[in-house]
VOGU-3710 file (C-alpha; in Angstrom, 3 decimals, decimal comma):
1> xxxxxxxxxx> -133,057/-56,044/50,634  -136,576/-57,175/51,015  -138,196/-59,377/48,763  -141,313/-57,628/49,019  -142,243/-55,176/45,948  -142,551/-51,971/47,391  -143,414/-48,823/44,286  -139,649/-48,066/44,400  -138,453/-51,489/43,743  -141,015/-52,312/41,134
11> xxxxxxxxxx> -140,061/-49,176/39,468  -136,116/-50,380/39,468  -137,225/-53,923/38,222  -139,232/-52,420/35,496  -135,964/-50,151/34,580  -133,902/-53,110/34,922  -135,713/-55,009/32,570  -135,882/-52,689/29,702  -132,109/-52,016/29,962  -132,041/-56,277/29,310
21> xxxxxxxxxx> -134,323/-55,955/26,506  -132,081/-52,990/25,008  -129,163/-55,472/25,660  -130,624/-58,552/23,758  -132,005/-56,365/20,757  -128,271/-55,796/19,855  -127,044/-59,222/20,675  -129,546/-60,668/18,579  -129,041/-58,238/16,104  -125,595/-59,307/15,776
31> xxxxxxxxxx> -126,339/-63,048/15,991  -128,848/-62,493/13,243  -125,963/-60,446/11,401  -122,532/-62,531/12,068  -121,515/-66,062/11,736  -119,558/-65,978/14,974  -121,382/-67,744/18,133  -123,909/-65,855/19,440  -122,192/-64,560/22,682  -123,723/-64,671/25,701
41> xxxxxxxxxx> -123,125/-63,417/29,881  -122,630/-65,759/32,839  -126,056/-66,525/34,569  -123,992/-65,473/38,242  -122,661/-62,541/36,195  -126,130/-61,056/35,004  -127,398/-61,850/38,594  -124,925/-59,837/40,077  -125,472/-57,066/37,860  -129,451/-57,303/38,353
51> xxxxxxxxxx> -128,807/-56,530/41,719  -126,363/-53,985/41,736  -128,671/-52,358/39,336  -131,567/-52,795/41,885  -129,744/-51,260/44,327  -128,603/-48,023/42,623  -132,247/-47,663/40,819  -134,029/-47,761/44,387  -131,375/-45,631/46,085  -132,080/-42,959/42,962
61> xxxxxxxxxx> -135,201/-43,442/43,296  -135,527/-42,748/47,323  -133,357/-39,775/46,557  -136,157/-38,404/43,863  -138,901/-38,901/46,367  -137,029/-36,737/49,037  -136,024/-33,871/46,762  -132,460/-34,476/46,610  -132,211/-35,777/42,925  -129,285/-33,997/41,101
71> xxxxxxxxxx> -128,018/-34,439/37,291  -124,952/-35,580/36,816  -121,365/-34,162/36,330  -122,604/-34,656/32,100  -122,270/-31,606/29,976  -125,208/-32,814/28,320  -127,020/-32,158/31,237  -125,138/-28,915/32,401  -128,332/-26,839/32,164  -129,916/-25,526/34,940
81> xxxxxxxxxx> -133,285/-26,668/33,579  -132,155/-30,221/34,224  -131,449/-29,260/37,761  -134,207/-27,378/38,353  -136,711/-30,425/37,537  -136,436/-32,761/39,917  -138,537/-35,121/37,326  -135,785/-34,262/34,692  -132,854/-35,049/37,115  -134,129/-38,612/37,982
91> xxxxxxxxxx> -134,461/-39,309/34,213  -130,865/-37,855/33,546  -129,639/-40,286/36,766  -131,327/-42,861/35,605  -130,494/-42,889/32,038  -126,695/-43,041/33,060  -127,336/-45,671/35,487  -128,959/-48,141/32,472  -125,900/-46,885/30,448  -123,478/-47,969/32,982
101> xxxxxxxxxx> -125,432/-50,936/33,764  -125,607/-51,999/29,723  -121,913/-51,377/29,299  -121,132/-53,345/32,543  -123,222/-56,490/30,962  -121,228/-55,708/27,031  -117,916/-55,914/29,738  -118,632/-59,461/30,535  -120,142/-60,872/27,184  -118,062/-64,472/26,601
111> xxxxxxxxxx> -117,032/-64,468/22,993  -113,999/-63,818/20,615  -112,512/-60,126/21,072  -113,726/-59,068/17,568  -117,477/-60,339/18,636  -117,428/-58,472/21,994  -115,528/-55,170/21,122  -118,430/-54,994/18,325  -121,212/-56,307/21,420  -119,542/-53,002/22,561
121> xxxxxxxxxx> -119,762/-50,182/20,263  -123,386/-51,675/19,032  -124,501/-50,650/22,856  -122,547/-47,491/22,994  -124,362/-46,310/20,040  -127,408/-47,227/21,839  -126,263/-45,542/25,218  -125,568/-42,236/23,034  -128,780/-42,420/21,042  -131,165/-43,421/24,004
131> xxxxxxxxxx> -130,042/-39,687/25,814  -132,791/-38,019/27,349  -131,255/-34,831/26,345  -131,635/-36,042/22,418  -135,587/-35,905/22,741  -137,798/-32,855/23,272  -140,024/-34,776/25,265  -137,355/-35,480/27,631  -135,116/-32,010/27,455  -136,681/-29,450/29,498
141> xxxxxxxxxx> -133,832/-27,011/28,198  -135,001/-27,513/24,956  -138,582/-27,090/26,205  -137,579/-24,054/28,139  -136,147/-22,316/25,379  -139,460/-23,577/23,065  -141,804/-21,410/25,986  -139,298/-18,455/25,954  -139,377/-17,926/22,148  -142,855/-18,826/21,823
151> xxxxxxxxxx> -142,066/-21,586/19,582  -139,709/-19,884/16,610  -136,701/-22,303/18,421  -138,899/-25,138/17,256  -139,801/-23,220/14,016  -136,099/-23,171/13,244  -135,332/-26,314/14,095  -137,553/-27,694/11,739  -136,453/-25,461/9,101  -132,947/-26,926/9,722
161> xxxxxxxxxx> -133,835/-30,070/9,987  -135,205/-29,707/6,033  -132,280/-28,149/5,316  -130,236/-30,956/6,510  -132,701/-33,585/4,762  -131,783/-31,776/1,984  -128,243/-32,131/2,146  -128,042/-35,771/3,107  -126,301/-34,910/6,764  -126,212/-33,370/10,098
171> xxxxxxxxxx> -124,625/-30,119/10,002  -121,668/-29,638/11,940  -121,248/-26,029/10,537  -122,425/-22,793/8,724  -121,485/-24,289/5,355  -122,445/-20,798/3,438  -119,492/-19,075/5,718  -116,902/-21,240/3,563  -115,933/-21,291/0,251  -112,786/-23,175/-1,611
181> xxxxxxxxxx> -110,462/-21,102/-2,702  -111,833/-17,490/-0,884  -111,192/-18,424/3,129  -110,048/-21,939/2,736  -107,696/-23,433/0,602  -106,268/-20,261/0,623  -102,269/-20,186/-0,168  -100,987/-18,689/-3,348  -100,242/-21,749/-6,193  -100,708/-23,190/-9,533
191> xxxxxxxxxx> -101,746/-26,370/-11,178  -98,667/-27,518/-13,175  -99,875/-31,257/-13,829  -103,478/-32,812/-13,671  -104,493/-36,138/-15,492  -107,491/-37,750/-14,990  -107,102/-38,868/-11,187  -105,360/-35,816/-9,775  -104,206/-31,888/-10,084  -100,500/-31,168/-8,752
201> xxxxxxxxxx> -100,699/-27,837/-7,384  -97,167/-25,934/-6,804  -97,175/-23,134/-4,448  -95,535/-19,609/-4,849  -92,327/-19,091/-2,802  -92,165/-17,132/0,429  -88,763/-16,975/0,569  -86,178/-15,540/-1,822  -84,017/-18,709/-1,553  -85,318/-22,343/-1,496
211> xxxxxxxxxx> -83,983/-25,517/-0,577  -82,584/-27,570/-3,404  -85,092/-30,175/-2,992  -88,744/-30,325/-3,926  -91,133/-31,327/-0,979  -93,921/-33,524/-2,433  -97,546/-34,053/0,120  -99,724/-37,048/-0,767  -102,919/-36,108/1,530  -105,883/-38,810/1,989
221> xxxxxxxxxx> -107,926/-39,668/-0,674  -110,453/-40,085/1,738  -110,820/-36,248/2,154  -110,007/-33,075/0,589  -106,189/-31,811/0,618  -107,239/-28,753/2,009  -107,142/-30,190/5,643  -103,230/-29,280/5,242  -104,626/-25,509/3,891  -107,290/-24,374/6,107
231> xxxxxxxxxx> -106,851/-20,984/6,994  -103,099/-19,224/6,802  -102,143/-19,405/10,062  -102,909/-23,338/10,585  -101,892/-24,378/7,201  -99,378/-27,242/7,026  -98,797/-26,273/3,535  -97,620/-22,542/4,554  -95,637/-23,275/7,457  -93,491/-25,853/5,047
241> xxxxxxxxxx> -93,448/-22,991/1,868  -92,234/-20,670/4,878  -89,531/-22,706/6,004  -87,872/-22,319/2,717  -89,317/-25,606/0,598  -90,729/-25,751/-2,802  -93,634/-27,347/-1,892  -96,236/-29,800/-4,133  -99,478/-31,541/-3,310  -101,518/-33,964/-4,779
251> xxxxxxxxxx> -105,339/-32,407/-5,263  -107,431/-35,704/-5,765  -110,310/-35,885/-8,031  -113,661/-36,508/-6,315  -114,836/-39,905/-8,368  -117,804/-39,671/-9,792  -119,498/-42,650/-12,281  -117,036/-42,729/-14,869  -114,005/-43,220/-12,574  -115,678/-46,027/-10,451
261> xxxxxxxxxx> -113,513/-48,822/-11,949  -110,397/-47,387/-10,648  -108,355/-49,730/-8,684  -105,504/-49,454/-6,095  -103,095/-49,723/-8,908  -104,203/-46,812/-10,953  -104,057/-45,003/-7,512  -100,123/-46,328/-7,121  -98,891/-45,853/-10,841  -101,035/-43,295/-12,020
271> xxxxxxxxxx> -101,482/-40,846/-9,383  -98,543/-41,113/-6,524  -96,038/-42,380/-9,099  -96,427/-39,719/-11,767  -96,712/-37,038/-9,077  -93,381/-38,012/-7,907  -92,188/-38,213/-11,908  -93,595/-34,801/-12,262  -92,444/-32,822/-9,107  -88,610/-34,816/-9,840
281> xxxxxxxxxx> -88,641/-33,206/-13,667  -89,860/-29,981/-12,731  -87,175/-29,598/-9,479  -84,493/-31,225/-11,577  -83,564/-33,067/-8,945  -82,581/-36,842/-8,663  -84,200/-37,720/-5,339  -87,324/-35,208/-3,769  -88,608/-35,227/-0,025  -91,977/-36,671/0,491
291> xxxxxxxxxx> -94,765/-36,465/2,881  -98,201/-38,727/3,357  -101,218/-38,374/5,990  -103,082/-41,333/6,954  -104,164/-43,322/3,859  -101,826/-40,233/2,104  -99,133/-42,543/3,763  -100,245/-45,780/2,723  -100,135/-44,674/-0,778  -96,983/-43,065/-0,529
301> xxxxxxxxxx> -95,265/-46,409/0,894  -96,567/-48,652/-1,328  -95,843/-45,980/-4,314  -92,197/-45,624/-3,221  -92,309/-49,677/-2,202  -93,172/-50,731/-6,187  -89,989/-47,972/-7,213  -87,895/-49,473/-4,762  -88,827/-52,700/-6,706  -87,511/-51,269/-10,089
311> xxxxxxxxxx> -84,387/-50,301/-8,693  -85,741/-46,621/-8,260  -84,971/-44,578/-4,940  -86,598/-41,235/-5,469  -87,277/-40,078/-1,567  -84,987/-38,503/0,369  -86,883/-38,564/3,044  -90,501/-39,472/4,085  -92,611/-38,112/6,165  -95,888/-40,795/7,243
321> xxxxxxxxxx> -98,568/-38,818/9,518  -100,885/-40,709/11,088  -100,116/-43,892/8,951  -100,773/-47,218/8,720  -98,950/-49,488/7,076  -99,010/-52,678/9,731  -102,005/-53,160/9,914  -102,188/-55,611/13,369  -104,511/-53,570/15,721  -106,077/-50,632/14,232
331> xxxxxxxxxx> -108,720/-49,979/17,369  -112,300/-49,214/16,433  -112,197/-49,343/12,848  -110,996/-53,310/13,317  -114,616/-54,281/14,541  -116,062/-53,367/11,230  -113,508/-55,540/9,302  -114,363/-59,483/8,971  -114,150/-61,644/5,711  -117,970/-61,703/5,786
341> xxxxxxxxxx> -118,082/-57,659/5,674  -114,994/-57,849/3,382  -116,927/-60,030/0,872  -119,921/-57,857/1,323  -118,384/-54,924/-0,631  -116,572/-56,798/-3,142  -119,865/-58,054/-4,357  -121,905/-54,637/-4,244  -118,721/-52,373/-5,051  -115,571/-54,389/-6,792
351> xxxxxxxxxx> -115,001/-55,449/-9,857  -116,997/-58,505/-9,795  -120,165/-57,007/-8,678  -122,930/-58,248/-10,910  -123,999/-54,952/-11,743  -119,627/-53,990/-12,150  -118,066/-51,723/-10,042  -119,407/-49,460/-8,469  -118,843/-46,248/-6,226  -118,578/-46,123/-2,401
361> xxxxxxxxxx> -120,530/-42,742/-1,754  -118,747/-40,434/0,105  -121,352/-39,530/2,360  -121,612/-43,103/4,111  -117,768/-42,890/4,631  -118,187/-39,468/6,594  -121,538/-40,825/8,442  -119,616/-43,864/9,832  -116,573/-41,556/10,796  -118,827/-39,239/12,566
371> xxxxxxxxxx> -120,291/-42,210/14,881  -117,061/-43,304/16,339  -117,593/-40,377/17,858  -121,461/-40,130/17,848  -122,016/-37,419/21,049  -119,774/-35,112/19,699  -120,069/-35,267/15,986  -123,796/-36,529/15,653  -126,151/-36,013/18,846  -125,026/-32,716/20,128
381> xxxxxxxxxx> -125,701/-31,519/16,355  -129,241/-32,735/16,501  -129,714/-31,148/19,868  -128,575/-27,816/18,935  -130,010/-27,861/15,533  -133,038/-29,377/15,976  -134,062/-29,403/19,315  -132,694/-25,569/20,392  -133,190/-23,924/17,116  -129,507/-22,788/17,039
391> xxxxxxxxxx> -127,718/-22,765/13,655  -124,030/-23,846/14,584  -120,969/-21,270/14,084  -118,644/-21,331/11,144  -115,795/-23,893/11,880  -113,491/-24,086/9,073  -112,498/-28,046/9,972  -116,101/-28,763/10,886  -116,551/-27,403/7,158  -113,788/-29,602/5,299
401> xxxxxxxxxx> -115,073/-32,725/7,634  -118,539/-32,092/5,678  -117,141/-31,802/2,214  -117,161/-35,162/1,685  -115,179/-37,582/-1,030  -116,285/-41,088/-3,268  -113,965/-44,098/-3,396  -113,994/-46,289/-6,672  -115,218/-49,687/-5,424  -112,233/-51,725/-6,340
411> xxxxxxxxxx> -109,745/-49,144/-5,020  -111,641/-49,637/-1,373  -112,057/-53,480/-1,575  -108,649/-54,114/-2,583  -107,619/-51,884/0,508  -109,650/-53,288/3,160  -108,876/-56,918/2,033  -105,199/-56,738/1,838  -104,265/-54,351/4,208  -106,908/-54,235/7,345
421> xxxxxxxxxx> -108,281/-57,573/6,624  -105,028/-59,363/5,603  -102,296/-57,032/6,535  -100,033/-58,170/3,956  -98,515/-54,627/3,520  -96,147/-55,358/5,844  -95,045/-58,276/4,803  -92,189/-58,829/2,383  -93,094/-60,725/-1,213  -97,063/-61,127/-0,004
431> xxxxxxxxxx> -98,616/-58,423/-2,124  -97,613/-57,500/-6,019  -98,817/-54,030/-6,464  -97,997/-52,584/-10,157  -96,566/-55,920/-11,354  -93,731/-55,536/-8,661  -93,170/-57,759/-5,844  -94,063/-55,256/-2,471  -90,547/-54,922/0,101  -91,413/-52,260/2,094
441> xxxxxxxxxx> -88,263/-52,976/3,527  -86,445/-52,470/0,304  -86,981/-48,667/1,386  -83,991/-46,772/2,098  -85,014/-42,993/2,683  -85,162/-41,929/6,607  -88,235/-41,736/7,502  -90,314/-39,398/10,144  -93,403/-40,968/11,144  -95,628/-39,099/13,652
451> xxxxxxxxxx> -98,585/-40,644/15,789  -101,543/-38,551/17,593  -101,926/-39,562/21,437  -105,641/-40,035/21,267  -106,084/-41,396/18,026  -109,228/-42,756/17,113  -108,704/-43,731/13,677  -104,636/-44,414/13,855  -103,882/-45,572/16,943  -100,576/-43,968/18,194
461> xxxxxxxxxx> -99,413/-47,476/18,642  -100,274/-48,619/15,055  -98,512/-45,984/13,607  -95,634/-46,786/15,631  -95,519/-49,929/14,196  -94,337/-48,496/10,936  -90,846/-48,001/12,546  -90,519/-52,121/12,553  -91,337/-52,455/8,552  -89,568/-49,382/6,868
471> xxxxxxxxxx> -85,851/-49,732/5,783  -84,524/-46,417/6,304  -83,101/-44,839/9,746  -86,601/-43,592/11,537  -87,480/-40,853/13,961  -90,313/-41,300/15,710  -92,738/-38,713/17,131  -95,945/-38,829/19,703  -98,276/-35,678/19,253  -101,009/-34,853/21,967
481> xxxxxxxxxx> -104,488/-35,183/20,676  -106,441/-36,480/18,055  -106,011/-37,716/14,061  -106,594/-33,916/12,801  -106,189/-31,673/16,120  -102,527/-33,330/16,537  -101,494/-32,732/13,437  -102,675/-29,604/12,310  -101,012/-27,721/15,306  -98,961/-24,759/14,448
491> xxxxxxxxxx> -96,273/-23,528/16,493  -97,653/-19,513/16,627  -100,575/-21,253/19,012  -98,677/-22,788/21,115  -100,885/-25,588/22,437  -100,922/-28,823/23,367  -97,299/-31,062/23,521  -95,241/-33,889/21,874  -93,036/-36,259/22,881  -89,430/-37,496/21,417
501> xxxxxxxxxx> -87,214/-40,500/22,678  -84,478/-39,792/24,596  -81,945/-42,201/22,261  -82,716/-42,672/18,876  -83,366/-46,726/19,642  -87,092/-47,819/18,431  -88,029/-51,107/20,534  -90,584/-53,554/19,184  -92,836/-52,303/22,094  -94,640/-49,185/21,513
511> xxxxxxxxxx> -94,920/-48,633/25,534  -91,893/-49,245/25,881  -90,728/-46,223/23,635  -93,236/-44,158/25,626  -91,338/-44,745/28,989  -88,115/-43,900/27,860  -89,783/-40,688/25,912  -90,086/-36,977/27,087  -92,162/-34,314/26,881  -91,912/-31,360/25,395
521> xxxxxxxxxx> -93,856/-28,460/24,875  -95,752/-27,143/21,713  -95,906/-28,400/18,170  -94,312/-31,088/16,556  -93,875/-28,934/14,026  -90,416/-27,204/15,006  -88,838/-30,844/15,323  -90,089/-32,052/11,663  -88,762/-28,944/10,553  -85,101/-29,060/11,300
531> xxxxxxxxxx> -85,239/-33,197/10,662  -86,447/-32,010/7,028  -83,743/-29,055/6,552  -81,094/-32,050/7,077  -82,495/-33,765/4,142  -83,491/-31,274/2,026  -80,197/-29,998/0,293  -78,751/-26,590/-0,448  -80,413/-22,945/-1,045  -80,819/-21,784/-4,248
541> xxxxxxxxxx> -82,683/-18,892/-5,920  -86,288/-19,381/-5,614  -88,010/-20,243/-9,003  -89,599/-16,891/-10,479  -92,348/-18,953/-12,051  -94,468/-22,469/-11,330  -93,895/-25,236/-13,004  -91,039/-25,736/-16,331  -91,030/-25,290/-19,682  -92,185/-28,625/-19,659
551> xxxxxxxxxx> -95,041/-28,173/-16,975  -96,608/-25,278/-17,149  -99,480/-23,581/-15,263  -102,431/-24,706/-15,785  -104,672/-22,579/-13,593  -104,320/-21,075/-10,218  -104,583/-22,821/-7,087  -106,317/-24,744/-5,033  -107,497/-25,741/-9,271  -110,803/-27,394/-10,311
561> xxxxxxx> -110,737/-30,812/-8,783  -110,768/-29,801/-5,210  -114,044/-27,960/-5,654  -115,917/-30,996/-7,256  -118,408/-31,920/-4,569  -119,650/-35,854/-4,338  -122,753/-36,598/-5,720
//
């Protein structure tokens, strides 16, 4: 190409060089904020890609000139106003070339793997938040629809927007359509036990006979049980209560200031321990089955792990969804883990904070969980919201995603420092949790553990890994989709698939499980089913009433605690 600087090449140089600057505000950022080397790209590298970059700009460029600019295959520039402007289609081409180009240059960034996967997602969220479609300035859909309603799209946007400055977050859904209890949260219960960390709701029989053994759910603490509960026919908790299963779940209390020195013991003995105690006296039954989701899981483990150290077996069977428990590669979340973060929060949050513990707010949890996924849970929110005017549609998971949950400061330090920092879960005598020396090993109840294909938060893989630590004989299960799409999937819809092994061997190697697995269509849910009946005992006569003489109900279901909203 010539060397002389004709109006299309300057214009491609001057492109060129803002998508460097964007690329050394975040690598400076991060040298500024790590103690790692600062990273940096080969000088033939970032030549190459300067000219590559030339290249494409001028040929977009050439191709605006002559009328033959089109928007990409994006959805986020689907509209026919994008097409229709052939300004607005070079802008859209051009922002995805700069995108490309500044993931291209994060590619080839020489440093550690933690240092570049976090070079990474710092320009992603750049990429996501730089769209021309986020801006008004810069959407002519949004401008479109501005001239067609003579402003009242912009009138409402703003109104939402202060709505959403009100509530301290982007809304995802019409959160007056919902309410706890009335069309979520929905299935027939009591509380029969609550202390001051949790409510233990029982749920009313659907069957005239039950199995002999109690089925106990330990849901994240992180969230609101009613994930398991949403509406009746994709509730978790009423498929199991249909199958014939006296059914129990944890209902966490939403910490507020008086609970923020709680620690990861008082979550262990006081809350997963005694809800085992309680759901054991109440079924009269030596041994109960058992089910945790995600950090659900964890807890559960290490609950039945500290047992197993007193000589106590109480599971008959566990159930881990979307668990960790090694902790070796965990995928996104890893790049936010370091000792330097680690140490971060155990000064502002843990128990030896200068100003004591104190609570991680629950709306900074959900805010980072959003941006792992920033286009769809963040940007196309502020686009329809703010930009088009448009209120969203009720979504009842969109809702329980929003209805967010506090973590006592020592509970979260202790987790991310021992288990994604340390990852001494897995590993036998390395943690003492309750007093007890931690053999996860030590475990004998088979155990069901089920990954999500495209698992952002649990890596399929990572959960997988739970089949090399656990004592017990394992079955192992591979869901399509994501952390709360592949598990809540009831069999009625019939979407999606999972796969099973075709032996019941479980090699080291996670892929190579997945070769010798097949698919099969539908919901897990069928196969957990019958591997549950197996360990689940007899039929009896369903109970006529919640609880025992000794526990009895409290209130009705889905109880106070579950309503508590985070302040």
């Amino acid at each position: 190409m010539s060397s002389k600087k004709t109006p299309a090449a300057m214009t491609a140089e001057g492109l060129a060089q803002a998508a460097g600057e964007a690329m050394n505000s975040f690598t400076e950022m991060l040298k500024s904020a790590g103690s790692q080397p600062f990273p940096m790209i080969s000088p033939t590298t970032l030549s190459q890609l300067q000219s590559e970059y030339l290249e494409q700009a001028t040929a977009l460029w050439n191709a605006s000139l002559q009328g033959e600019a089109q928007p990409p295959a994006d959805r986020r520039f689907a509209n026919e106003a994008w097409s229709s402007n052939p300004a607005s289609a070079f802008v859209a081409q051009m922002y995805l070339l700069n995108a490309k180009t500044l993931q291209k240059m994060a590619d080839q960034v020489e440093a550690g793997d933690k240092l570049k996967q976090r070079v990474k997602f710092g320009v992603q969220q750049f990429v996501d938040a730089a769209s021309p479609s986020n801006y008004l300035a810069l959407n002519p859909e949004a401008q479109a629809l501005a001239l067609s309603t003579q402003g009242e799209s912009i009138t409402r946007g703003l109104q939402q927007l202060w709505g959403d400055m009100q509530r301290g977050h982007v809304s995802q859904t019409d959160e007056s359509a919902f309410e706890v209890g009335r069309n979520v949260a929905t299935s027939k219960g009591s509380i029969v036990f609550e202390n001051e960390m949790f409510q233990l709701i029982e749920y009313k029989p659907l069957t005239a006979q039950v199995y002999e053994r109690p089925l106990l759910l330990i849901p994240p603490c992180i969230n609101k049980f009613y994930i398991l509960d949403l509406q009746p026919e994709n509730s978790l908790i009423r498929y199991a209560v249909e199958q014939g299963h006296r059914t129990f779940v944890v209902s966490w209390r939403n910490p507020d200031a008086s609970c923020k020195a709680w620690t990861w013991d008082d979550y262990i003995e006081t809350a997963a321990i005694k809800a085992i105690e309680v759901v054991q006296a109440i079924g009269g039954t030596e041994t109960i089955d058992t089910l945790g989701f995600c950090v659900g899981g964890t807890i559960l483990a290490t609950a039945l792990g500290v047992l197993a150290a007193r000589g106590q077996q109480p599971a008959e069977s566990i159930t881990l969804l979307t668990t960790l428990i090694d902790f070796s590669s965990n995928g996104i979340l890893d790049i936010f883990i370091d000792e330097q973060a680690v140490q971060l929060r155990e000064i502002t949050l843990g128990e030896k904070a200068p100003g004591g513990p104190d609570l991680l707010k629950g709306q900074e949890l959900a805010t980072t969980f959003s941006f792992l996924r920033p286009n769809d849970l963040v940007w196309n929110y502020v686009v329809g919201n703010y930009l088009k005017g448009e209120a969203p549609p009720p979504f009842d998971l969109l809702y329980w995603n929003g209805d967010a949950t506090n973590l006592p400061g020592p509970m979260y330090c202790w987790y991310l420092r021992h288990t994604y920092l340390q990852n001494e879960l897995r590993e036998p005598g390395q943690l003492t949790v309750c007093g007890e020396k931690l053999d996860l090993s030590k475990i004998k109840a088979p155990v069901y553990i089920y990954g999500s294909r495209e698992d952002h938060i649990v890596p399929w893989d990572s959960a997988y890994r739970t089949t090399q630590v656990l004592g017990g004989k394992k079955r192992f299960v591979l869901g399509a989709s994501g952390h709360i799409a592949g598990v809540i999937n009831p069999p009625a819809k019939k979407k999606r698939s999972h796969w099973i092994g075709k032996t019941a061997t479980l090699p080291a190697d996670s892929a190579k499980w997945l070769e010798g697995a097949v698919e099969h269509p539908g919901s897990w849910w069928t196969d957990w089913s019958g591997w549950l009946a197996e360990h689940a005992g007899k039929k009896k006569a369903a109970p006529k009433s919640p609880g025992s003489r000794a526990y009895k109900a409290i209130e009705p279901a889905p109880g106070r605690y579950v309503k508590q909203k985070a302040s």
